[in-house]
C-alpha positions in Angstrom: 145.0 129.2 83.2 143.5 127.2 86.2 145.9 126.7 88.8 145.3 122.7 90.3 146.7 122.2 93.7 147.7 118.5 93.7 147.2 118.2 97.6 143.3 119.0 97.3 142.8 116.2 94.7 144.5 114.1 96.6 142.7 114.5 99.5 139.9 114.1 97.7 140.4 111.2 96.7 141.0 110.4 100.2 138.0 111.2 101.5 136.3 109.1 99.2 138.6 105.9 99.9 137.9 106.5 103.7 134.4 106.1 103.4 133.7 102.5 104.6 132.0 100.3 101.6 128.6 99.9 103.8 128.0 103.4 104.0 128.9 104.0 100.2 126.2 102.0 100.0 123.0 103.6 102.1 124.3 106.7 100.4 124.0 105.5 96.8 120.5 103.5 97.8 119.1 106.5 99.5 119.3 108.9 96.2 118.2 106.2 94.5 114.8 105.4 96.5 114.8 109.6 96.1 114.9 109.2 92.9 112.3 106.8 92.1 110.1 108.6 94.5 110.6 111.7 93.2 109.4 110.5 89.6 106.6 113.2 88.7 103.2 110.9 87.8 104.9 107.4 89.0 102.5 105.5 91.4 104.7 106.9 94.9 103.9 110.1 94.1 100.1 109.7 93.4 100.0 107.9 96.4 102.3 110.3 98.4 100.2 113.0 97.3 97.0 112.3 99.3 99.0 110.6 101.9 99.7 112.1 105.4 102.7 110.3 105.7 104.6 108.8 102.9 108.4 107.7 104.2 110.5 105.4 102.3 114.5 105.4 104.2 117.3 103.3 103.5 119.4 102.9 106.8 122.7 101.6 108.1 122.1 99.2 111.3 118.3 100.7 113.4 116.1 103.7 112.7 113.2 105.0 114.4 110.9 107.4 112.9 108.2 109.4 114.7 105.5 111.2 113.5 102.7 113.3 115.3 99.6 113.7 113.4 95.8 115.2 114.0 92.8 113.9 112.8 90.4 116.7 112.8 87.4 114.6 112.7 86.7 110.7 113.4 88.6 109.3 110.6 89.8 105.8 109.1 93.6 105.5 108.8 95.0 103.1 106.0 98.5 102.1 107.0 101.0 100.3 105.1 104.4 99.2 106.3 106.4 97.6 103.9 109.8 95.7 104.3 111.8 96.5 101.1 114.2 93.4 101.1 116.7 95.4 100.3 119.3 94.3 100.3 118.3 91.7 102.7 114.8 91.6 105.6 114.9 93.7 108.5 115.3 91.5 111.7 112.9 94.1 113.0 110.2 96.4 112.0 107.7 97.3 114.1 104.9 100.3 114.0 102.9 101.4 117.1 100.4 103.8 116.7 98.5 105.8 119.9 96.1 107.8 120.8 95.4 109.7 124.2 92.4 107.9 124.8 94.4 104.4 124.8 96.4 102.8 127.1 98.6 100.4 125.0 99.6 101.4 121.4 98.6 99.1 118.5 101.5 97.0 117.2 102.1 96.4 112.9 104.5 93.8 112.6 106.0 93.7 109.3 109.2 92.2 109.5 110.1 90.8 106.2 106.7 91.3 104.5 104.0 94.2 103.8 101.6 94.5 105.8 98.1 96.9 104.9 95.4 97.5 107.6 92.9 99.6 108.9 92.3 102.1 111.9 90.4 104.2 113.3 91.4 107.4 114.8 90.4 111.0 116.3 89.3 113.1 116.6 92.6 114.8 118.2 96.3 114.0 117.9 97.9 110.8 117.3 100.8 109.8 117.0 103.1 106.9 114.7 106.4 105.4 115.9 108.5 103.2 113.5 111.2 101.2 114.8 113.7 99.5 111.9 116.6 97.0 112.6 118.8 95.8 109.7 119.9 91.9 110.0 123.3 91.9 111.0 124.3 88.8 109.8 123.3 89.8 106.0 125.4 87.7 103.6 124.9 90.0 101.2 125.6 93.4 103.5 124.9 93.4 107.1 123.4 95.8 108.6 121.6 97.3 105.8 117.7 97.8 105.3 115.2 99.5 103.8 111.6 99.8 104.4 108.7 102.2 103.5 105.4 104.0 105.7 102.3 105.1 103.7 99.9 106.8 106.1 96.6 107.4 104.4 93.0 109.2 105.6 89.5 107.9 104.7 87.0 110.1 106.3 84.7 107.6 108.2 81.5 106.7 107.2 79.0 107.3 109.6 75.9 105.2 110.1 72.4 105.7 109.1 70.3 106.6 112.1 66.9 103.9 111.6 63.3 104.7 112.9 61.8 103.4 116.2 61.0 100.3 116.4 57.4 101.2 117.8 56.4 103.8 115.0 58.2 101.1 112.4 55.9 98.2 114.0 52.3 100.3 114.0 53.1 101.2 110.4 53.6 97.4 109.3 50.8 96.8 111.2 48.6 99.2 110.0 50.1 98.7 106.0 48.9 94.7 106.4 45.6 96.0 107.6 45.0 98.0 104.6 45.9 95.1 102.1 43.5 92.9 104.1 41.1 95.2 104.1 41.3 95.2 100.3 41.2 91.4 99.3 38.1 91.5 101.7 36.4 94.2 99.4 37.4 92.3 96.3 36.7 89.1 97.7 33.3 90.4 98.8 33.0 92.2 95.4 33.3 89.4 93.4 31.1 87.2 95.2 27.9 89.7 95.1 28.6 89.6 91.0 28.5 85.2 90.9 25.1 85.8 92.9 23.7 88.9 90.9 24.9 87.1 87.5 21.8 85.2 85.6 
């Protein structure tokens, strides 16, 4: 027979009635985000696959993310910071991404939208900061927010190296002497036959 004590269930319960409603609710929407995340073969987890960073977060109030990455050649970044509305727009969500060899950080500003772009980084560290506030006059529930970070890596295509101009010039030149050269022994060719012809 299992012996119940009454005080632990009631305490229990407690603990769960103590837990303000707001945070109930980052709980609940973070295993939920997990969970559709987490799906094997749904379109997050192809793309988190490949992805260098792939951060979705439900948060109560601000949250900052940081992230230190290497690029071990010159590569092209694909970053997309999206505002999840959920359950309201952030007031603020901004990504800076730096490099050693820059003095000021680029800014993504994606407040309330989803924003894609390009970069180019490396070779050598860099590094991705993600700052998140939650509007605070939500109707629905202030303070809340959600957003998402997909990081990706193209390698970068280099360009193809052309001839000099001088060798590239002398063989033009020396290509429309050749064709001139041959409608002049045609041309020539075809007038000794109209004077040779009875």
């Amino acid at each position: 027979m299992t012996d119940l004590n009454p005080r632990r269930v009631v305490a229990g319960r407690e603990l769960i009635a103590r837990i303000p409603l707001r945070r109930m609710a980052v709980i609940l929407a973070c295993l939920l985000l997990a969970l559709l995340g987490a799906r094997p073969g749904s379109a997050l987890a192809q793309s988190c696959a490949s992805a260098l960073v792939c951060d979705s977060n439900a948060f109560y109030s601000t949250a900052t993310d940081e992230f230190s990455l290497v690029a071990s050649t010159r590569e092209n970044l694909e970053i997309t910071v999206s505002d999840l509305h959920w359950p309201q727009s952030l007031s603020v969500l901004d990504l800076y991404i730096s490099t050693p060899g820059s003095t000021t950080p680029t800014l993504i500003q994606a407040a309330g939208t989803t924003i894609s772009t390009q970069l180019q980084v490396g070779p050598g560290a860099f590094y991705a900061n993600l700052i998140a506030d939650a509007d605070p006059t939500g109707a629905l529930l202030p303070d809340l927010g959600a957003f998402s970070l997909l990081i990706t890596v193209q390698p970068a295509i280099s360009s193809v190296p052309l001839p000099a101009a001088g060798p590239l010039l002398l063989g033009a030149l020396l290509l429309g002497a050749l064709l001139l050269g041959a409608l002049w022994w045609h041309g020539r060719a075809r007038l000794a036959r109209s004077i040779c012809a009875p």
